[in-house]
N, C-alpha and C positions, 0 to 999 in steps of 0.2 A: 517702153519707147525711150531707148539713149539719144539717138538723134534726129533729127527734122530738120527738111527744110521748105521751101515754097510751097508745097502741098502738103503737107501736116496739117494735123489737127492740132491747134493749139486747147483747145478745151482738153482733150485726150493729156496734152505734153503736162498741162498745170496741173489736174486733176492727178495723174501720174504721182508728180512729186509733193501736192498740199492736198490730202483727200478732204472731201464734204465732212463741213462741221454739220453734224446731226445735233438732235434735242437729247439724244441722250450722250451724247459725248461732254455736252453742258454741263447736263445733271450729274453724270460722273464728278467732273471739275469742280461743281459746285460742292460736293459732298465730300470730296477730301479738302478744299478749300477752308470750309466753314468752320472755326474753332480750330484752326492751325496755327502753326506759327510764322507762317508767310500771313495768313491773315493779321494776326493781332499786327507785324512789325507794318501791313500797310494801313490800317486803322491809325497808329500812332504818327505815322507819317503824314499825310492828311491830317489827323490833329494838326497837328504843329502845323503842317503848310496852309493851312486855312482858321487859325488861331480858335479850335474849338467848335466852329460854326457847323454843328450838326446836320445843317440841309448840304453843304457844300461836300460834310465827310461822306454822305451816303451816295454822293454823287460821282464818288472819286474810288469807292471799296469795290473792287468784285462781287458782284453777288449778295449786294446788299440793299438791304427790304428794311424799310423803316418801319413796318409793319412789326415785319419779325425779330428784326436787331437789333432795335432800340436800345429795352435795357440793357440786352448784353450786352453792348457796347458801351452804354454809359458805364457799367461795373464795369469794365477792361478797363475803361480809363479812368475814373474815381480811383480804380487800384494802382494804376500807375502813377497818380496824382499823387497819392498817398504815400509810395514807394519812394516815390520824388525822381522817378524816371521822366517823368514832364511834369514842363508847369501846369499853373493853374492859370484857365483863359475864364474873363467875367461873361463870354459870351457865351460859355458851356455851362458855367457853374450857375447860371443869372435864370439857366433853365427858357431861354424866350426866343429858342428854333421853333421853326412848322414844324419839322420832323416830330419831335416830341406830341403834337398835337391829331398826328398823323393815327396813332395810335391806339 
C-alpha cells in the first residue's frame, strides 16, 4: 500500500511500514543485547545518570532482570571502577539498593 486516502485502511497503511512486534522479535533483541557493548555503554550511562542507584539502573537498561543481572552488572561496574572509567558512587559501593535484595 503506497498510497491512501479517505477509504484506506489505516491499520493496513501502519502495519505496512512498522510490522507487529512479536515475543520472539524481543527475545531475539534480547539475546544479541545482553553482554554486548550497546549494553555495557548503557549500563554505564545510567550509572552515572542516576549516581549508582541500582533500582533506578535496572530501570532504565533494556532487558534488565535484577534477578538475573545483578552480579553481572555489579562486576561490569566494580571493573570500570577499577579501570577509573567511573567513579565511585557511596550509593552503589554502600551495597543498600532493593535490587541487591531482589536476589
Amino acid at each position: 500500500m503506497d498510497t491512501f486516502d479517505e477509504n484506506s485502511d489505516w491499520m493496513e497503511y501502519w502495519r505496512d511500514r512498522f510490522p507487529k512486534v512479536t515475543t520472539k522479535m524481543l527475545d531475539d533483541f534480547a539475546k544479541k543485547y545482553k553482554n554486548s557493548k550497546d549494553e555495557k555503554e548503557d549500563l554505564i550511562a545510567a550509572y552515572k545518570k542516576h549516581n549508582g542507584n541500582m533500582d533506578n539502573i535496572f530501570e532504565e537498561v533494556p532487558c534488565a532482570s535484577p534477578v538475573e543481572d545483578d552480579d553481572r552488572f555489579r562486576q561490569i561496574l566494580l571493573d570500570a571502577i577499577k579501570n577509573k572509567e567511573i567513579k565511585s558512587y557511596k550509593t552503589f559501593t554502600n551495597g543498600k539498593n532493593i535490587a541487591k535484595f531482589w536476589c
